[in-house]
C-alpha angles and dihedrals in degrees: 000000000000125000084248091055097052097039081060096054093043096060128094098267114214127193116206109193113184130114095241121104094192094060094056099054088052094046101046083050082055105047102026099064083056087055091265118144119206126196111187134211125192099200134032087243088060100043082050101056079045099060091040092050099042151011116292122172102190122015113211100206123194105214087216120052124132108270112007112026125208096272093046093048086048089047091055098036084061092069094055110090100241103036114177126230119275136234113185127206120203131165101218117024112221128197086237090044096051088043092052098044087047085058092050094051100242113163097222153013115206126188116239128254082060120231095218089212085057102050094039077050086054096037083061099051084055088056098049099047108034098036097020090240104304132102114267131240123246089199119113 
């Protein structure tokens, strides 16, 4: 294993699932200077074969992509052994959808369109909680 190789499993690994190609691009310039690595899926078909083919730390899930939404990719993802914590878009938060998404254990509900120091606010709260702050490991 290269130096390379290993530098890229041992960073916080980030999905960004939306169907917006625009938003990824602004996102990954956001997170990848701070050591962040993104992986991005258009569609909850494709977040869904990601988490289940590699190491993800936090899944950013859009409520509403063609196929599998937010919620339906969260409720498989579930099943997998080592499912990340969520963070849910929506552009409208209902008091069912927030209530849904508070039964299924997802760490946070953010308002579309998304305010970045927000989400980098809420990105950090995952990391605190779930990895006490420090980057997590992507070794067995």
């Amino acid at each position: 294993m290269t130096a390379a190789t290993t530098q890229y499993q041992n960073r916080f690994t980030v999905l960004l699932a939306n169907e917006q190609e625009g938003w990824h691009q602004t996102v990954r310039h956001l997170l990848e200077p701070q050591g962040v690595q993104t992986v991005s899926a258009r569609s909850g078909r494709e977040a869904l074969n990601l988490i289940e083919s590699r190491p993800i730390h936090v899944a950013v899930l859009d409520i509403q992509m063609q196929g599998l939404g937010g919620l339906q990719v969260i409720k498989l993802m579930r099943e997998l052994e080592q499912a990340p914590p969520a963070i849910l878009l929506a552009a409208e938060l209902t008091n069912h959808l927030l209530h849904e998404a508070i039964g299924m254990h997802v760490f946070s509900v953010l308002s579309k369109p998304v305010d970045f120091n927000v989400l980098l606010d809420t990105l950090a709260r995952v990391m605190r909680k779930h990895y006490e702050g420090r980057w997590p490991s992507n070794e067995g």
